[in-house]
C-alpha positions as CSV (number, residue, x, y, z in Angstrom):
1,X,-52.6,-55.5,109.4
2,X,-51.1,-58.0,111.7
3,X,-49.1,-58.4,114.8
4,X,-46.1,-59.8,114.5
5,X,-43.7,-61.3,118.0
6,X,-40.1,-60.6,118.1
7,X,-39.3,-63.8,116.5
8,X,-40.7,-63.1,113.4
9,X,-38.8,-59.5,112.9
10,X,-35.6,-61.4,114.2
11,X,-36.4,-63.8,111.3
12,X,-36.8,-61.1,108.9
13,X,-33.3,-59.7,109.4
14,X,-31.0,-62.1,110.7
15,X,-30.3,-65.1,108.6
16,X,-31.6,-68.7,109.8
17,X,-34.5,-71.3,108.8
18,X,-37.3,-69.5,108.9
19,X,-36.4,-66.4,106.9
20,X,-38.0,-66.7,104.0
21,X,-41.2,-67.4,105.5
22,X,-40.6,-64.1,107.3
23,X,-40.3,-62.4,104.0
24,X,-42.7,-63.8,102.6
25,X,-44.9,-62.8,105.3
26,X,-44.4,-59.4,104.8
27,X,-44.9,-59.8,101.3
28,X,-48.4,-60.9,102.1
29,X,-49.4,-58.4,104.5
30,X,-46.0,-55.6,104.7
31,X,-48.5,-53.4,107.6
32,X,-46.8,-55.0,111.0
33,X,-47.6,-54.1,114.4
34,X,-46.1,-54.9,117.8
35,X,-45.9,-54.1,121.5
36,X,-43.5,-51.8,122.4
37,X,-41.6,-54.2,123.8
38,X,-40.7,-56.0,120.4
39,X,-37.6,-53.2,120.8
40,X,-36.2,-54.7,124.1
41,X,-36.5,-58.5,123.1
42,X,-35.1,-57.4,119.8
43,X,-31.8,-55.9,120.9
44,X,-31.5,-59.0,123.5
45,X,-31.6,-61.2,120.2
46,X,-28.7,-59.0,118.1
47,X,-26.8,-59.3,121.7
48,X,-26.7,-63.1,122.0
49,X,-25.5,-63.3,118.0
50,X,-22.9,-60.4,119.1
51,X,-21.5,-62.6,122.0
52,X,-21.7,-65.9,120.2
53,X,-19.2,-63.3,117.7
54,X,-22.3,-64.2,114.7
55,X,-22.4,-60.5,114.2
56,X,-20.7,-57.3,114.2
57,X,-21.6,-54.6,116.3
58,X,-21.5,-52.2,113.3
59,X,-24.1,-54.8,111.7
60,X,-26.5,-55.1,114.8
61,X,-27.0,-51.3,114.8
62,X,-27.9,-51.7,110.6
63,X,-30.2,-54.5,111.6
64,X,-31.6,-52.7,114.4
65,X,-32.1,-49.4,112.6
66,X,-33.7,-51.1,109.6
67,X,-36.1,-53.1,111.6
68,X,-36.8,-49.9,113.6
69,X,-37.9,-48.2,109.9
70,X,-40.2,-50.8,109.4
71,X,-41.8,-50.7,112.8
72,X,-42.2,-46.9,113.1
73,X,-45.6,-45.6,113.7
74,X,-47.0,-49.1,114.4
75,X,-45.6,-50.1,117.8
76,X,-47.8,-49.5,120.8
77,X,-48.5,-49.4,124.5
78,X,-50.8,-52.3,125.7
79,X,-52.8,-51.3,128.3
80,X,-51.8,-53.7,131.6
81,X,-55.4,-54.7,131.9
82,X,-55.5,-56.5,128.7
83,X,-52.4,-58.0,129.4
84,X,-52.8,-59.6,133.0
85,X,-56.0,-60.7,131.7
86,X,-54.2,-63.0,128.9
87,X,-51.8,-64.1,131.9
88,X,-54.9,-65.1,133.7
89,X,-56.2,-67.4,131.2
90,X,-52.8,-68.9,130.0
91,X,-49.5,-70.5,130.5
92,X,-47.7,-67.8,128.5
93,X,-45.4,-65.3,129.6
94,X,-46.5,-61.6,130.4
95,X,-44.0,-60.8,127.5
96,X,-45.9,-63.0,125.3
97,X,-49.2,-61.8,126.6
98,X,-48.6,-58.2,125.4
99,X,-48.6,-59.5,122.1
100,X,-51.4,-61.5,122.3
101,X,-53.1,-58.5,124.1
102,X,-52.1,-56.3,121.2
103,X,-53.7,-58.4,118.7
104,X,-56.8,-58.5,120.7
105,X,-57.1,-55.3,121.2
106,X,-56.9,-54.5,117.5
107,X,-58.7,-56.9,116.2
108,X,-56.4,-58.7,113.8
109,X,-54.3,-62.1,113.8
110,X,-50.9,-62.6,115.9
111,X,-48.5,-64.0,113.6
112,X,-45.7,-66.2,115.4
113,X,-43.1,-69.3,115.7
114,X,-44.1,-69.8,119.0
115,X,-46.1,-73.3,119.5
116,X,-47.3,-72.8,123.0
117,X,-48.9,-69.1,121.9
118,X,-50.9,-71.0,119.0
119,X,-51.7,-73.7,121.5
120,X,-53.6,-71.3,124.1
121,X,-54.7,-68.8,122.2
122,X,-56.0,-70.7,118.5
123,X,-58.4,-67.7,117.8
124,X,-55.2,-65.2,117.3
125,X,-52.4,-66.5,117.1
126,X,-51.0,-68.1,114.0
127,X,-48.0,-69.7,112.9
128,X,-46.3,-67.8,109.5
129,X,-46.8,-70.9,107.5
130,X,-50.5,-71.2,108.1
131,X,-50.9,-67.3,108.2
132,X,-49.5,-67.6,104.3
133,X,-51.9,-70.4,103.7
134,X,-55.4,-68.7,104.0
């Protein structure tokens, strides 16, 4: 099991650079978990490709729905706590903190894009490509 940020789901299921790694990825380990919040800051990604006219609305709500299958039953509520005590001790975002809190709390690697993530928190998080590497 792994937690995965939004990025990496976006990457799974809409088309761009790092998609394959994404795949790959969930070849290696297919059990992905994430905040619920990977929902909000998932539909805020499909909006910007619908308004930059990238996708079809009929083709966000496939995308959505599929990566909503593949998240079911492993999404969760981060207890605030854990959260504000990542803020506390970081740069990063609260939003970035629940993930970081989340993979924390369960014990297993954060799997992200996100450079500044790796940066503070080297004991969790992960980029994909060194994630696939081990």
């Amino acid at each position: 099991m792994i937690v995965v940020d939004t990025n990496v789901i976006s990457y799974l299921y809409v088309s761009g650079p790092h998609s394959l790694l994404a795949a790959n990825l969930l070849e290696a380990d297919s059990e992905w978990s994430a905040p619920m919040l990977w929902r909000s800051e998932f539909r805020n990604v499909l909006a910007r490709y619908l308004r930059r006219g990238i996708l079809e609305p009929d083709k966000a709500l496939v995308l959505l729905d599929q990566a909503e299958g593949l998240m079911q039953g492993m999404e969760h509520v981060v207890p605030s706590s854990l959260v504000m005590r990542c803020v506390a001790n970081s740069t990063c975002s609260a939003y970035d903190c629940e993930f970081i809190a989340l993979a924390q709390h369960l014990n297993v690697p954060l799997v992200t894009e996100d450079k500044q993530i790796v940066r503070q928190f080297p004991g969790v998080a992960r980029l994909m490509k060194t994630f696939l590497s081990c």
